[in-house]
N, C-alpha and C positions, 0 to 999 in steps of 0.2 A: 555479559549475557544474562539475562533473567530468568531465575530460577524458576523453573516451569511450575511444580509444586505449590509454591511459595504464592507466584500470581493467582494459580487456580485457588487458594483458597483465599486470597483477597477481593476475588472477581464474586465469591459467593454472597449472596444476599440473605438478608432479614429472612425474608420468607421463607428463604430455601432451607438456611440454619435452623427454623422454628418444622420445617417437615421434618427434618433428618431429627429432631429432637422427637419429635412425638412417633416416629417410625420406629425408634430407638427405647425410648422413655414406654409407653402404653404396654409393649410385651413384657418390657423388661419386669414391670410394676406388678402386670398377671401373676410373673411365673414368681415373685416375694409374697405374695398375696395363696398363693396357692402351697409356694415351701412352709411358711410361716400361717398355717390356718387357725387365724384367733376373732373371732367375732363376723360379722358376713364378708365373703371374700368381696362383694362389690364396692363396700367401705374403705376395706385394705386397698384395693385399686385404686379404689380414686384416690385415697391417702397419698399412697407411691406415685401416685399420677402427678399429682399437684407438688410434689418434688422433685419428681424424676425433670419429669418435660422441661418447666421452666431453667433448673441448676445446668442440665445435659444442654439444652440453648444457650446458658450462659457462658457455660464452658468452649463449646463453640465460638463464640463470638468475642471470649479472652483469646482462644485461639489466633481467629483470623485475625485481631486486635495485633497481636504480638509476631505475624507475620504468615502464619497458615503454611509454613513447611509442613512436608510428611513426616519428619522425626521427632518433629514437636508435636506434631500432631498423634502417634503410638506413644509419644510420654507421656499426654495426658490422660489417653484414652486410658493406658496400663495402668497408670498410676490411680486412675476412679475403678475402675474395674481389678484389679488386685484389691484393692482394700475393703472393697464391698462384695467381693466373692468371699474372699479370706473372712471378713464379717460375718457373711450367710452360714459359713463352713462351721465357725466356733459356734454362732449360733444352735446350730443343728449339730453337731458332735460332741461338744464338753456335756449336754445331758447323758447324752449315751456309753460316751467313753473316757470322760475325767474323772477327776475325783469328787470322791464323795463331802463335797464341801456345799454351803448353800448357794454362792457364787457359780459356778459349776453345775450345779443340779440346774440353774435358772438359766445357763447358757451364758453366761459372763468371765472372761479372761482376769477382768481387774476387780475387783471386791471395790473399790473406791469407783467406780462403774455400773455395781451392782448397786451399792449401796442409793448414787445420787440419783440412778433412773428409777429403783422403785418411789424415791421420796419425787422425785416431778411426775408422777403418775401419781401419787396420792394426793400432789397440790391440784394438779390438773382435773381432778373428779372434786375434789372438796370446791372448788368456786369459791375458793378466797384469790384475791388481788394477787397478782403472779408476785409482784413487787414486794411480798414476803420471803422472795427468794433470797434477797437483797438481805434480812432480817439476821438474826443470832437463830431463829425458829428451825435452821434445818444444818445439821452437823456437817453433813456431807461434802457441801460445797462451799467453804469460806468467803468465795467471791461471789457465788448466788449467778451469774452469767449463765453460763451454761444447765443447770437448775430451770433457769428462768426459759430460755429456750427450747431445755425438753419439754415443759409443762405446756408451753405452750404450742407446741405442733401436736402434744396430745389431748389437749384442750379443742384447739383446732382442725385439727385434721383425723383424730382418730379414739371419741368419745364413747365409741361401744366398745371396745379392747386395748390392752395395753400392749402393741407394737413398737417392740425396741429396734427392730429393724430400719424401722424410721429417722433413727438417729444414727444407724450407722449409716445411711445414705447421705448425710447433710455432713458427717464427717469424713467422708471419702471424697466427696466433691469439696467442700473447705482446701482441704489437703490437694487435691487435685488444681485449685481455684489459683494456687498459688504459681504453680509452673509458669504459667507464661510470663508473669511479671519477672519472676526469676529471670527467665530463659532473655526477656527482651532486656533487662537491668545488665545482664551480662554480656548481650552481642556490642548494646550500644555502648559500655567502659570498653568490652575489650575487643573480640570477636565472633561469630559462631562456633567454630570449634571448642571453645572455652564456656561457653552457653551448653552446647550439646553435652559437651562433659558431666558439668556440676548438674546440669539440669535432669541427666539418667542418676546420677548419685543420691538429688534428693529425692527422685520417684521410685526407686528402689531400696533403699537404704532400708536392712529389715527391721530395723524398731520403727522407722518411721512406717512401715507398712502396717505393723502392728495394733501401733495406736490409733492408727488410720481406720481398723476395722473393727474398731470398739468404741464405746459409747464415753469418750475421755475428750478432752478439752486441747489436745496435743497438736494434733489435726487442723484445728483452728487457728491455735496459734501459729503452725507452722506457715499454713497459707496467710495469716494476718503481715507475718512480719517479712516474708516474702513479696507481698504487697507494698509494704512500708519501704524496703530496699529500693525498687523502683523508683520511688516517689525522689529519694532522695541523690538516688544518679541520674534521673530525669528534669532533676531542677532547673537545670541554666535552659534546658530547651522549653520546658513547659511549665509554666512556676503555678500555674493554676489549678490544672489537671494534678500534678505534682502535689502539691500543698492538702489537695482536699482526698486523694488518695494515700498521703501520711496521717495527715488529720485524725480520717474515718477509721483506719488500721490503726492507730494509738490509741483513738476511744473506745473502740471493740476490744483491743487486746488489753486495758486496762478490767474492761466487765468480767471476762475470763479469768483475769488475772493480774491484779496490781503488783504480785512480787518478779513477775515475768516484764510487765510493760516498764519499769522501770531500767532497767540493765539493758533492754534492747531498745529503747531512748537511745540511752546513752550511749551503746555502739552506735546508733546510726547518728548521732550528732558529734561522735569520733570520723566516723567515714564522710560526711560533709562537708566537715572542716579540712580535712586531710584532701578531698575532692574540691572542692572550690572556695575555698578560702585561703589555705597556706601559701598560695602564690603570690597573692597578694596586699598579704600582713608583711612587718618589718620581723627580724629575728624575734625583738624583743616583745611584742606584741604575738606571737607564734607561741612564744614560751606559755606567756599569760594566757591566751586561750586556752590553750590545753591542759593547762592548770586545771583550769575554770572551771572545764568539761569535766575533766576525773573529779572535781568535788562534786 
């Protein structure tokens, strides 16, 4: 029998995905625009607009991608929406009621948070080459990625104020972005149940909530390398599709972070080998790869 759920949201379309996104995305952008009032609120709007809409469509349409259940579909919703409520919350409450720290005073959880958004807000008003981020010029962020990325939605999207809110929307969706790849890498190894499981685990798990709702690079990665999983239990059916969504998540997750992209390489070209290769190598060839691979 086919899951009723499941069809309706593969039967949904483009168009429809792109209403429910702006039906969703336009209020949602006011009511940040109007909690967070720093420079004209219609700026802020349209800022949040031009993130919300399109991420919230895309999310969407990872969704119906990955099968358009109803249970997948409250994990991702929960899981974008915790982390950018919980975001709003710190934002607006650690001035009022944390400690008297700078981080804190500014609405910031992580001092290493604090630190890299004020410095992509001073690159993003200075008009030098974002690609300074990349540079020894800014302490903050070693790998310059995420640096480069805030400066530029502030550069872009919101050049009359400096709205950190901004970034915890593109980290909660990141983070979010990630689920379905997850959820479908694991119906197709094993089953749904097993998908459903792991898939409430990593949209709840409280650090990952956390980091989700602050302006940290955590978020990214998560959804990066969850992407990357897919890619690599999807290989024998789709080497293409497969290939260029490893690809893409090993180049992004190296910009973020090269001591990160290196070790989750290399688990997932443990889990490949262990996935479609060991059946087909002799012992001793078995042995040698996996040598290989740990070197």
């Amino acid at each position: 029998m086919t899951d009723a759920p499941a069809q309706a949201g593969r039967d949904r379309k483009p168009v429809t995905l792109l209403l429910i996104a702006l039906a969703a995305g336009l209020p949602l952008a006011a009511g940040l625009a109007l909690l967070f009032p720093r420079g004209s609120f219609w700026a802020g709007w349209l800022a949040g607009s031009a993130l919300l809409v399109p991420g919230l469509w895309g999310l969407l349409a990872a969704w119906k991608w990955a099968g358009g259940s109803r249970a997948l579909g409250w994990m991702v919703a929960l899981a974008f929406l915790l982390r950018l409520g919980l975001g709003a919350a710190i934002s607006v409450g650690l001035p009022l009621y944390g400690y008297d720290e700078p981080e804190q005073r500014a609405g910031y959880v992580f001092y290493d948070a604090y630190r890299r958004d004020g410095e992509a807000w001073e690159l993003a008003e200075s008009g030098a080459p974002l690609m300074v981020a990349f540079t020894l010029d800014f302490a903050t962020d070693q790998y310059g990625g995420l640096l480069a990325l805030s400066a530029l939605v502030y550069r872009g999207l919101s050049p009359d104020a400096h709205r950190p809110y901004l970034m915890i929307i593109l980290g909660a969706m990141a983070a979010a972005a990630g689920l379905p790849f997850f959820y479908r890498a694991l119906r197709e190894r094993w089953n749904a149940g097993v998908a459903l499981a792991a898939g409430w685990i990593l949209a709840l798990y409280p650090d990952g909530v956390l980091l989700g709702a602050s302006q940290m690079r955590e978020p990214f990665l998560i959804g990066l390398i969850a992407a990357a999983f897919w890619g690599v239990v999807a290989w024998p059916r789709n080497r293409r599709a497969a290939a260029a969504v490893l690809g893409a998540s090993l180049v992004l997750m190296a910009l973020f972070s090269s001591k990160i992209v290196l070790p989750a390489a290399g688990v997932l070209a443990v889990w490949f080998f262990l996935d479609h290769l060991d059946a087909k190598l002799s012992r001793g060839a078995r042995i040698a790869a996996l040598v290989g691979v740990a070197a």
